[in-house]
C-alpha positions in Angstrom: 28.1 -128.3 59.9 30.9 -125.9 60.2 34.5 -127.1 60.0 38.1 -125.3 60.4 41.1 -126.4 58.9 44.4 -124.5 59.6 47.5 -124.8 58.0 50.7 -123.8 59.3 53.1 -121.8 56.8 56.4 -122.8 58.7 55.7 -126.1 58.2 54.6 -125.9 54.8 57.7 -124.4 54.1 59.9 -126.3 55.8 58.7 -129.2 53.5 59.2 -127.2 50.7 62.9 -126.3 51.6 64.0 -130.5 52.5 62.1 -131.1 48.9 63.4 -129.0 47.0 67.0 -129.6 48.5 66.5 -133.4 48.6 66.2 -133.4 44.9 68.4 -131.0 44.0 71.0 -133.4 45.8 69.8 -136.2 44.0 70.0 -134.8 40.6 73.7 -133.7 41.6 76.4 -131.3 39.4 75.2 -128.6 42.5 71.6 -128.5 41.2 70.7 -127.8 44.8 72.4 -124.4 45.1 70.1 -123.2 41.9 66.9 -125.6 43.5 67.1 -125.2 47.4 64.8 -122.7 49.2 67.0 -120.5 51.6 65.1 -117.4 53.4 65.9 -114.9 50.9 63.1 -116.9 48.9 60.1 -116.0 51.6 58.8 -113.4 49.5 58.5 -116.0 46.7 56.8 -119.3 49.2 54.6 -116.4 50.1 53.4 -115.3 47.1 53.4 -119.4 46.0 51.3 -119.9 48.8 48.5 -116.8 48.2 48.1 -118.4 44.7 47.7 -121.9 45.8 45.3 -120.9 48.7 42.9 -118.9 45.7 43.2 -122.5 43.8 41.9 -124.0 47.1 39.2 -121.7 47.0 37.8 -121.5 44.1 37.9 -125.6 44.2 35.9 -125.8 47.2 33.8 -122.6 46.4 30.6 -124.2 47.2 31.6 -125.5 50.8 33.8 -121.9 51.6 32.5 -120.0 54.3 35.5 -117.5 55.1 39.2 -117.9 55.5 41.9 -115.8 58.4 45.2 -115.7 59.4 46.9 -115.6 62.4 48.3 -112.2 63.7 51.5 -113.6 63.1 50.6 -114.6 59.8 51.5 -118.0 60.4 48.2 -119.8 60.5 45.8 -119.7 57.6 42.4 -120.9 58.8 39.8 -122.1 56.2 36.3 -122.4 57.6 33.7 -124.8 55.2 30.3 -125.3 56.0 29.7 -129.0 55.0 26.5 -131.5 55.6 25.2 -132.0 58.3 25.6 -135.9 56.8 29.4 -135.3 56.4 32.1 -138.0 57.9 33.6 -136.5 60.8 36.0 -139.4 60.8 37.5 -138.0 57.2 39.0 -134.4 59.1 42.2 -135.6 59.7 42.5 -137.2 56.0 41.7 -133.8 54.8 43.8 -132.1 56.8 47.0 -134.4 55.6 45.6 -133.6 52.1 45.9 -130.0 52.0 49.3 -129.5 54.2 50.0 -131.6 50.9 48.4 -129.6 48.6 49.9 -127.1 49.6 53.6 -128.4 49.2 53.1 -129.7 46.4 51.6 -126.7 44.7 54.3 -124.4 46.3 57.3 -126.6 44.9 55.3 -126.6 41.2 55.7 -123.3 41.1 58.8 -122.9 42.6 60.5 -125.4 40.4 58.6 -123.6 37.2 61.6 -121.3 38.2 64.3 -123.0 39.4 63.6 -126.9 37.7 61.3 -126.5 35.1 61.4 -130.8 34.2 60.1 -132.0 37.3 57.4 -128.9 37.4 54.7 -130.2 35.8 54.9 -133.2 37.7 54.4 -131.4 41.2 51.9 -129.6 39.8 49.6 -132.8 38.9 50.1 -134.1 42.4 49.0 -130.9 43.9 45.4 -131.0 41.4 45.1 -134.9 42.4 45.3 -133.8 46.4 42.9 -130.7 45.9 40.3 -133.2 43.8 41.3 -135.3 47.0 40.1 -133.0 49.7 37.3 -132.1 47.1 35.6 -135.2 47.1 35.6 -136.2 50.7 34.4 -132.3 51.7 31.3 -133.9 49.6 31.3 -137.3 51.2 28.2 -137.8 53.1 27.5 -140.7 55.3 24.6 -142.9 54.3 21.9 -142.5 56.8 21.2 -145.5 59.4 17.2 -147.0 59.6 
């Protein structure tokens, strides 16, 4: 079975910028102006998110079937080919998984920059969400007799 899962950059972004001011505020003495994304930083989220998207990859290697963009280069699609036994019922679960993925990964490497404590921890959340999306891409329902 053939899926398609898109992810849409702006939005990615835009919960990468209200992160990444949200605890820049929150750790105070004007951390934000060093921490906040403005659109000067693009080129950076951009790059962020070309590295995370070869992560997403080469974790679901096995399942990839080809990936586009949008003319706009908004929209990244990933197409999988999964079992024909896989739980249709889990799309929407993956889907939340990897918009996550895909902030946290972009604000682990962003704050490797600009917050290098809180880093590592981003980073872990974004490896937990990929294994996330990894096991229920594999997650086949059990057949009925």
């Amino acid at each position: 079975m053939r899926i398609e899962i898109e992810i849409n950059k702006n939005d990615v972004y835009e919960e990468v910028k209200k992160t990444s001011w949200y605890v820049g505020v929150k750790i105070g003495d004007n951390s934000y102006k060093i921490i906040s994304i403005n659109e000067e930083d693009r080129i950076m989220l951009d790059r962020f998110f070309e590295e995370s998207k070869n992560t997403l990859i080469n974790r679901l290697i096995r399942v990839f079937y080809k990936e586009n963009v949008s003319e706009d280069n908004n929209v990244y699609t990933i197409h999988l080919i999964l079992s024909d036994a896989f739980n249709k019922n889990l799309l929407q679960s993956i889907q939340s998984s990897l918009f996550s993925f895909y902030v946290m990964s972009i604000i682990s490497k962003w704050f490797a920059i600009t917050n290098k404590p809180e880093s590592g921890e981003y980073a872990t959340n974004a490896v937990a969400l990929l294994e996330d999306v990894a096991k229920k891409v594999r997650y086949k329902i059990r057949p009925r007799h």
